[in-house]
N, C-alpha and C positions, 0 to 999 in steps of 0.2 A: 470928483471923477464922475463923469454922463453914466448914467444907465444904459444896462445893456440893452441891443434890441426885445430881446426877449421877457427883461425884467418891463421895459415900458407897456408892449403888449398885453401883459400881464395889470398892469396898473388898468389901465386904458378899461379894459373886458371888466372890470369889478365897477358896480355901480353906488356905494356905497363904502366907506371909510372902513376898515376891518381893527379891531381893538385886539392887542394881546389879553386872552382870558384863559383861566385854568379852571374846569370843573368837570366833575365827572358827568358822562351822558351816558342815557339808557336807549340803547338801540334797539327796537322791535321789530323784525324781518321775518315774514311767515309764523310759525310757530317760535322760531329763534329769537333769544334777549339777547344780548352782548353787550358789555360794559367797556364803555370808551374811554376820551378824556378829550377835549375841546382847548383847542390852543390856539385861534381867533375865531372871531365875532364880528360880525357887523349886522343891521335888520333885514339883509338878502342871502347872507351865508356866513358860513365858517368852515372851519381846518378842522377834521376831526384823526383822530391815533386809534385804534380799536386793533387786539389780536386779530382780527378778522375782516379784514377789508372788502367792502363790496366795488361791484364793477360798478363801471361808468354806463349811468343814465339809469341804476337799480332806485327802484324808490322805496321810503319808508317812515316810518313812526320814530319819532324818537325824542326823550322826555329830557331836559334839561334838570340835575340832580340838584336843584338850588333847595332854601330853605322854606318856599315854596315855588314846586318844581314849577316849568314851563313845558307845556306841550306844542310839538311842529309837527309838521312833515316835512320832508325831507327828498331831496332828487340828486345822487352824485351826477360829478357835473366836470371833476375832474380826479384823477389816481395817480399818486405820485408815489410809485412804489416803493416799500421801506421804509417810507412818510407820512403815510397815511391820506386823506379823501379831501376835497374839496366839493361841500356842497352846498346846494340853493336849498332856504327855506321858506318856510310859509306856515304862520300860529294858526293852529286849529281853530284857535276862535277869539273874537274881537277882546275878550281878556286876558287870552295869553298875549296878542299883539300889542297890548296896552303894557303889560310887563314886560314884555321885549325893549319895546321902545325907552322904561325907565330903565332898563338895564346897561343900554348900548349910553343915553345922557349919563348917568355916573360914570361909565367909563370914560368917558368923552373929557367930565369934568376934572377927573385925574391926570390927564395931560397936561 
């Protein structure tokens, strides 16, 4: 069965391969934390669930809850309500991008 117009568009706009992942993420917004959960991945963005959804194009901090966590920032980018965020990131610094990048190869390798 073709993809839909929408579903292609959708393909097309992501620059980057997107991996199903499950972890908890720490969302830091002003004074606010909120506790999320991450359901893809890829090294330009991911899908995030949080009781508390922010608006499109809000930006923010937010730690990857791994065994040694990862630090981004973050820019929603899209809000699919009742579904949660779609947003761009970008690692604080050339070592979290370094563990980004082995994070997204192991997933990659498990397909």
């Amino acid at each position: 069965m073709p993809p839909s117009p929408g579903n292609a568009a959708q393909i097309e706009r992501r620059r980057e391969r997107r991996f199903p992942f499950d972890a908890a993420v720490e969302i830091e917004f002003g004074s606010s934390t909120i506790l999320g959960r991450v359901r893809d991945i890829s090294l330009s963005g991911m899908f995030l669930t949080s009781p508390e959804p922010l608006w499109l194009g809000a930006g923010f901090a937010a730690k990857l809850l791994l065994d040694s966590p990862i630090h981004l920032t973050c820019t929603v980018r899209r809000v699919e309500p009742g579904r949660g965020i779609g947003v761009q990131i970008t690692p604080l610094e050339q070592e979290h991008h370094a563990r980004l990048s082995e994070l997204i190869a192991h997933l990659e390798s498990k397909r």
